[in-house]
C-alpha distance (Angstrom), angle and dihedral (degrees) to the residues before:
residue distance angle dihedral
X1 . . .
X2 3.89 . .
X3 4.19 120.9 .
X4 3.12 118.0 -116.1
X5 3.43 129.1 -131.9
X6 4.16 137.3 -99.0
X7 3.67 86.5 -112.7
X8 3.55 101.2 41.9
X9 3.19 91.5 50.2
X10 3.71 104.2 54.9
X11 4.12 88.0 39.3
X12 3.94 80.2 58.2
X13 4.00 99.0 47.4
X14 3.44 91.4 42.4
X15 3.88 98.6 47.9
X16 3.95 78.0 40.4
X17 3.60 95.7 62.8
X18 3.84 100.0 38.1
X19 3.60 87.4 82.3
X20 4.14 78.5 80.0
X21 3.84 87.5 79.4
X22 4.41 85.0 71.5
X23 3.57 77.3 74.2
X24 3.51 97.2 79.8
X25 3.66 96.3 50.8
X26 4.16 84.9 50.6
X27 3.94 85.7 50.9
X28 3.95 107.0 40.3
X29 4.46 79.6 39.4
X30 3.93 86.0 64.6
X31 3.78 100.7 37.8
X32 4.12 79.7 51.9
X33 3.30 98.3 47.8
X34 3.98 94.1 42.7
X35 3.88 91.0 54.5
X36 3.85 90.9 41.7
X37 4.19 88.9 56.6
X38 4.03 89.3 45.7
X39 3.82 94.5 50.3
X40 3.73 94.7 46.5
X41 4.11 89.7 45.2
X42 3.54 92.3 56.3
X43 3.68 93.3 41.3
X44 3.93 85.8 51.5
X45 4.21 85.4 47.3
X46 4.00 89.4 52.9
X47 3.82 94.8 60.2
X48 3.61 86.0 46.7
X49 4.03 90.6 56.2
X50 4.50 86.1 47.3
X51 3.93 86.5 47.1
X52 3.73 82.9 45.0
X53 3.57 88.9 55.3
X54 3.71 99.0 35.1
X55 3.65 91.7 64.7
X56 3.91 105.7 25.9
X57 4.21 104.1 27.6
X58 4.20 94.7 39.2
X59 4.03 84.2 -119.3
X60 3.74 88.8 162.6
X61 3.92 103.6 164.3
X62 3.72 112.7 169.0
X63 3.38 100.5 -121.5
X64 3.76 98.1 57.3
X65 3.13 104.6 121.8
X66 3.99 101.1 58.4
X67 3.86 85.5 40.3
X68 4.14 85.2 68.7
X69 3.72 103.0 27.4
X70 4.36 81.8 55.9
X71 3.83 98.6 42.0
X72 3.63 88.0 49.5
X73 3.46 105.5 42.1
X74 3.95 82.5 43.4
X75 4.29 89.7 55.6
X76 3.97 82.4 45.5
X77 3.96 92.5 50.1
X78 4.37 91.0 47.8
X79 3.73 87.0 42.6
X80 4.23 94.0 53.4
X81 4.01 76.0 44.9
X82 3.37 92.8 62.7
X83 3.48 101.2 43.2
X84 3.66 85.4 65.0
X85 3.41 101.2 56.6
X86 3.96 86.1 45.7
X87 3.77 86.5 59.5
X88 3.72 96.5 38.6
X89 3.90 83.3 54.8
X90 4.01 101.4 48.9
X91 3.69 87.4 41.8
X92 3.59 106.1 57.1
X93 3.75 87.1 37.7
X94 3.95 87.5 62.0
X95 3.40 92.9 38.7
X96 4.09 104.2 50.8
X97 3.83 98.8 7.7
X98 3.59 115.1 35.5
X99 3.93 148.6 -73.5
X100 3.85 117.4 -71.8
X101 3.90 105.8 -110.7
X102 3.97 87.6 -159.0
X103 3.48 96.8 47.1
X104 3.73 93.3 52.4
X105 3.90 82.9 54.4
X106 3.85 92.8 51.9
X107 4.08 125.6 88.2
X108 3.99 84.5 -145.0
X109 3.83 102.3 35.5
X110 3.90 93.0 57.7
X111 4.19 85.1 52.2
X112 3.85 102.8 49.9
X113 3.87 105.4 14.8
X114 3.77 98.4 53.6
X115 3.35 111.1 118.1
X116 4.25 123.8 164.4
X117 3.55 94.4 156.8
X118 3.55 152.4 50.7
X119 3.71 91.7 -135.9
X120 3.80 89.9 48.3
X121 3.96 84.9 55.9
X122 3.40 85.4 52.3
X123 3.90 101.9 44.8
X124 4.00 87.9 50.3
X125 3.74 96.9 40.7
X126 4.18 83.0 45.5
X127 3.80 98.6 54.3
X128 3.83 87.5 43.4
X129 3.55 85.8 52.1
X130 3.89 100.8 50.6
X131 4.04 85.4 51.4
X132 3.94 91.6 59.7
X133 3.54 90.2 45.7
X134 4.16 100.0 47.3
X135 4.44 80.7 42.4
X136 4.00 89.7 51.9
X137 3.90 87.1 45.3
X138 3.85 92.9 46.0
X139 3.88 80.0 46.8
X140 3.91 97.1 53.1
X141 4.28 88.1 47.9
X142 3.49 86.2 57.5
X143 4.11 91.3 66.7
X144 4.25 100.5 39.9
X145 3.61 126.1 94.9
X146 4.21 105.0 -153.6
X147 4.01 110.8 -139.4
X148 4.12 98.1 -178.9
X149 3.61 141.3 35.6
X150 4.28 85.5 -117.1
X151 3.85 80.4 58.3
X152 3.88 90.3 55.6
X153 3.58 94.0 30.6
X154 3.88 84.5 59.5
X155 4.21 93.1 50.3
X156 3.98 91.8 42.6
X157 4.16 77.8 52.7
X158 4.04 89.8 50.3
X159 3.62 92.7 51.5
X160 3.86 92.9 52.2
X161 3.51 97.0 46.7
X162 4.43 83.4 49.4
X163 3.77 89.5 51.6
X164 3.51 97.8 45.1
X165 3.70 87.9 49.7
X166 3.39 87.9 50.4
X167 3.99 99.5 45.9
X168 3.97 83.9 53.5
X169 3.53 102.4 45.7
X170 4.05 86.4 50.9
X171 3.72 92.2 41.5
X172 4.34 98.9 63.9
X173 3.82 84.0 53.8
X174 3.42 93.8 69.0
């Protein structure tokens, strides 16, 4: 084995040690993900309070309905949003940090939070992804009045193209 030189050597700790910086991403990830979870609980708590007043106050306004179905889904969307910055965080910790000792201890942590690769963080962060995006979708049909049969014929399409996504993302699994 050859020695390696004073210079070499310190280039090589030093470009060693950058990989610190990830730690950033891991940190700002969490904060993220920690706001995301308290906006969408306290969205999910203020359609409790208009259910509360549906049913107790006589707060009847005609439109109820979509108001809960949208907060909801919405609290549903920031909470998928989260999730993804919770994964983004554990896996680039893993990847340029190191492994999570408690994880590795945990029946659950060793399903969801092990990531080898960075195509694994990708796949993961990917299928989390396509969930937001079919829940924002689901969110934005919520809110649209359809006037034609090419209008409809256009949302049956939508759904298609979500289930096929779906069927595929499912199918490399097994």
């Amino acid at each position: 084995m050859e020695k390696r030189g004073i210079v070499e050597a310190l280039f090589e700790g030093t470009l060693w040690k950058s990989r610190m910086i990830a730690l950033l991403a891991v940190i700002f990830g969490m904060i993220g993900a920690v706001i995301l979870f308290l906006i969408a609980s306290y969205d999910v708590f203020e359609m409790a309070k208009v259910t509360f007043k549906f049913f107790f106050e006589h707060y009847h306004p005609a439109n109820f309905h979509e108001i809960l179905i949208g907060g909801i889904i919405g609290a549903v969307d920031l909470y998928l949003i989260a999730v993804v910055l919770l994964i983004f965080s554990f896996g680039i910790y893993e990847l340029f940090i190191s492994e999570i000792d408690d994880a590795e201890n945990s029946e659950v942590g060793t399903k969801i939070l092990a990531i080898h690769s960075l195509d694994e963080l990708k796949d993961k962060l990917g299928k989390v992804v396509v969930m937001v995006l079919i829940v924002s979708f689901f969110k934005k049909v919520m809110h649209m009045d359809f006037g034609t049969p090419l209008e409809m014929l256009y949302l049956a399409g939508s759904i298609l193209a979500l289930a096929l996504a779906l069927y595929y993302m499912h199918k490399g699994e097994h």
